[in-house]
N, C-alpha and C positions, 0 to 999 in steps of 0.2 A: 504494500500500500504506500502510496508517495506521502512522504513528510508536507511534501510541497501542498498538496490539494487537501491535506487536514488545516493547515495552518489557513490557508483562503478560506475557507468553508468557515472556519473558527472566526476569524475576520467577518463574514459574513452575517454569521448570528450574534457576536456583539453589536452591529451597525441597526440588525433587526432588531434591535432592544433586548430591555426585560423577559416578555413573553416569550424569546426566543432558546431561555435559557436550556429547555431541554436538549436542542440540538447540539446545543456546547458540550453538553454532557454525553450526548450520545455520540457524537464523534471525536470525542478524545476516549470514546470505549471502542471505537473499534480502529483509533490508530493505536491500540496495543492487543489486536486483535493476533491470537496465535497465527503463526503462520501454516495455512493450508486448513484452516477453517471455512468451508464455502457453504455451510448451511445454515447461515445466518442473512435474512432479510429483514429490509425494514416497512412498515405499514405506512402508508400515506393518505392520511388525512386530509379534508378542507375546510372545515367547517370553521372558518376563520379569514377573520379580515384585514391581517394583517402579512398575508404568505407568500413567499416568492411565485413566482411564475412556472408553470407544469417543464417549458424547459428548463429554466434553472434548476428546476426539482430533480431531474433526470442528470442534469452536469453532476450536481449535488453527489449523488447515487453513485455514478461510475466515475468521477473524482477520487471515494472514497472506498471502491473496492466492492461498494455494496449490488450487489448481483442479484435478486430477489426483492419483488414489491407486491404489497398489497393494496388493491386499490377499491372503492366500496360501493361502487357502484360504475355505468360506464362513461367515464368521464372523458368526452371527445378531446378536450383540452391534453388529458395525460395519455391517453393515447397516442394521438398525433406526435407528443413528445416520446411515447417511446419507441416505435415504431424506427429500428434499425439498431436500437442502442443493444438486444439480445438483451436485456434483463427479464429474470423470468416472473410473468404475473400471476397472481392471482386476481382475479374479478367478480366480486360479486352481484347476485341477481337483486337489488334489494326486494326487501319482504314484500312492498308495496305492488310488488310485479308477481307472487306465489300466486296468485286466485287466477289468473288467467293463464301463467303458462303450466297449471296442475290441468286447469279444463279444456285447455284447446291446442292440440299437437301444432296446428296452423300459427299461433303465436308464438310457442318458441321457437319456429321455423324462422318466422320473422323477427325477432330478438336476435337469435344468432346470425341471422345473415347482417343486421345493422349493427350489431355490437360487434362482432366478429372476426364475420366473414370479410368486413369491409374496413380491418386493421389486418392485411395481410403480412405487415414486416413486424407487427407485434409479437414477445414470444410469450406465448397463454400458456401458464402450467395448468391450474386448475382455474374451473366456474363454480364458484362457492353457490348455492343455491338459498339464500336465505344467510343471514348472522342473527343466530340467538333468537331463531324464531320461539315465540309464545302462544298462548291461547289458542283461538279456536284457524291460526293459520299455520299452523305446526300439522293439521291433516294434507295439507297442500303440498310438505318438503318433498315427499318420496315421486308422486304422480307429476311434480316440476322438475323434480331431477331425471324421471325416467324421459321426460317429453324432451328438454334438456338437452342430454346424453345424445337422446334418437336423431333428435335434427343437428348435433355436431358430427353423425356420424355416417349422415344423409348426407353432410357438406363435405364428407372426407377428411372431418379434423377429429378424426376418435382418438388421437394423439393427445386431445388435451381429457383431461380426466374431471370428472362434474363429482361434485362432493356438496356441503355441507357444515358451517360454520355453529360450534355451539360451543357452550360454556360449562363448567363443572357441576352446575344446578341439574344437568342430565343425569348426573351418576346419584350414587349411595354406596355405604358401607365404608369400615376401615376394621382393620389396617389394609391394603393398597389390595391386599392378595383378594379379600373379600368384597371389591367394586362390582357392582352392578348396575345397569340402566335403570334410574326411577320415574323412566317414562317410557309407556308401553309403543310411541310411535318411535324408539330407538332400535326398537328389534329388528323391525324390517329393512331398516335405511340401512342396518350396519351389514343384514344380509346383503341387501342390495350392491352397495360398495366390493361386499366381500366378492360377488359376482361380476364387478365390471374392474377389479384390480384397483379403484381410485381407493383411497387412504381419506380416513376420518379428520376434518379440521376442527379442531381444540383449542379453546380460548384459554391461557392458563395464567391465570392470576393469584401466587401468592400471596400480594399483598390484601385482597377482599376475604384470603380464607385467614388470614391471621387477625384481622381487624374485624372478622367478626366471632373471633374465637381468643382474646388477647391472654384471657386468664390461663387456656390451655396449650396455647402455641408462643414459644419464645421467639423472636424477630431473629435472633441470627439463626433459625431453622426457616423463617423466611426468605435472609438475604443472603444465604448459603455459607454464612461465616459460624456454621454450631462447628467446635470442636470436633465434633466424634457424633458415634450414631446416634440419631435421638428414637427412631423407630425401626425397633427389629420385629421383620413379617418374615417367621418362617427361617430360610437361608440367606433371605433378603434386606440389606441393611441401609437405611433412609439418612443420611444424614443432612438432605435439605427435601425441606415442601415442597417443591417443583418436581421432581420425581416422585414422592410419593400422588401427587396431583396426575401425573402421566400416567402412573401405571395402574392409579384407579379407573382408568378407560380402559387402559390395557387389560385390565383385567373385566371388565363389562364387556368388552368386545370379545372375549373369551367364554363368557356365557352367554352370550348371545347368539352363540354358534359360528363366530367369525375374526375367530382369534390368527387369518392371517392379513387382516388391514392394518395398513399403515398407519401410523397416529403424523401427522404433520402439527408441528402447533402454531395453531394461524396467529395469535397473539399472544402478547406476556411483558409486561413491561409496570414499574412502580412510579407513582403519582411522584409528582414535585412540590409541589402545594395540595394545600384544599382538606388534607383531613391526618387522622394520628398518623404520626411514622413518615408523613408525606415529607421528607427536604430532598432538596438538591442533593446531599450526601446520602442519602440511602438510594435516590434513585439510581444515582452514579454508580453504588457500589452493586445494588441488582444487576442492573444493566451487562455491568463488565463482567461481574464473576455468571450472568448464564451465557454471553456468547463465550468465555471459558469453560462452561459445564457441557453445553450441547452440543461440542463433539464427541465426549464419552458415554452419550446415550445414561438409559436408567438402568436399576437393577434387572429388570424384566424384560430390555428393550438396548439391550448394548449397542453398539454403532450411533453415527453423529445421527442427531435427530434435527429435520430441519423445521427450523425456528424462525419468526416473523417477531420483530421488537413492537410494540405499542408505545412512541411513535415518532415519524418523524417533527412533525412541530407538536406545541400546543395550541391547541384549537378554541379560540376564546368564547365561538359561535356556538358550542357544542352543548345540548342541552341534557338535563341531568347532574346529579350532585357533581359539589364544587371539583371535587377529585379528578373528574371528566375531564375537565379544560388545562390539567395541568399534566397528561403524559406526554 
């Protein structure tokens, strides 16, 4: 990674102010990024009015080595910007688009060809179908992702792989070995995955399961700074939250009948303001020590696990508690 294009970028987000601060942080985590780490991406955000331009976003990116993005919708702007640069995306369908393309093969025919089809120098990993869907639209992920799937592979692009964005609120049980799905519309989808080879997207947030469990989770088993094990499952030895959070999928997708899908973790990243534990120095120190962790995988799940930070800027627009606006 060039000394040179952290130090500009760095330059860049002091001139963008205060609210810029996360970027400082996050890219002097990954100019001491180990070398020959490549499964580390970062998530790109808009919801803010104060953010460089989709190409600067993209200089940003491969300035800094970063080869992977998550982007949340289909943003022509960042498209257009990335379209030849080979960083690999993710795209999500937002939730607002699950009722039609669950009901009508014809529309995700049409989604893909305009989001898509028609970003030919874009390089698409996956099509998230939904993030963190809820309520009565969570019947819709499996019948959107199978429509999805159908008309990328109608278009000749079954290369890119259609999945599904959720959060830790899908699972239950502990210690890690005893995860299971505690939503009955998980069984299918993880079959479904299991059937078209795409890999489960995983929201993984240490810092929501420690702050809302403070009495019984110490922080440096959040920020991967605990000493020595704090949970032993089994043969299986925990010494940060972030793994034991992975492998409670990993292990839900194993009783679900589809313990050989991929776990990808679409995000993960610690607040900088807005609520306990939130500074600049615990983000910084999350930050650095998981693209340190994620290329030794977890107890149950060895090899580099690839991993999506939360985020590139902070988002001032972004609605939801204070914590939101500050990853």
């Amino acid at each position: 990674m060039s000394k040179q294009g952290v130090a500009s970028m760095l330059a860049l987000a002091l001139l963008l102010g205060a609210s810029m601060l996360v970027l400082a942080l996050l890219l002097g985590a990954f100019a001491a990024t180990p070398t020959g780490v490549h499964a580390i991406g970062v998530c790109y955000g808009v919801n803010g009015d104060n953010l460089p331009s989709a190409s600067d976003v993209v200089q940003l990116y491969q300035s800094n080595g970063i080869n992977q993005m998550r982007i949340y919708f289909p943003d022509t702007n960042a498209l257009n910007a990335l379209s030849g640069s080979n960083i690999g995306v993710i795209m999500d369908v937002p939730n607002s688009d699950l009722s039609s393309l669950a009901s009508d093969p014809s529309a995700a025919a049409t989604w893909v060809q305009s989001n898509v089809q028609a970003f030919p120098g874009v390089n698409f990993k996956y099509i998230a179908v939904g993030n963190e869907v809820s309520g009565g639209d969570t019947n819709s992920i499996l019948p959107a992702m199978q429509n999805v799937n159908s008309a990328l592979a109608n278009a000749g692009l079954g290369n890119i792989k259609v999945s599904t964005a959720v959060q830790s609120g899908v699972t239950q049980g502990f210690p890690p070995s005893q995860g299971s799905f505690s939503q009955g519309y998980m069984g299918p989808i993880a079959q479904y995955l299991q059937s078209t080879g795409a890999p489960l997207l995983c929201n993984v947030y240490p810092y929501f399961s420690y702050t809302g469990n403070e009495a019984q989770i110490d922080l440096s088993y959040a920020l991967f700074t605990s000493p020595g094990t704090v949970v032993q499952d089994g043969g299986n030895a925990y010494q940060n939250l972030f793994d034991a959070l992975v492998d409670t999928f990993v292990s839900a997708l194993e009783n679900a009948g589809a313990g050989n899908v991929g776990v990808v973790v679409s995000e993960s990243g610690w607040p900088s303001a807005g609520g306990d534990a939130a500074t600049p120095g615990n983000a910084q120190t999350y930050n650095q020590n998981l693209i340190n962790h994620v290329g030794q995988g977890t107890p149950k799940r060895p090899g580099s696990i690839e991993t999506y930070i939360f985020a590139m800027f902070n988002e001032d627009q972004k609605p939801g508690a204070e914590t939101e606006r500050h990853f």
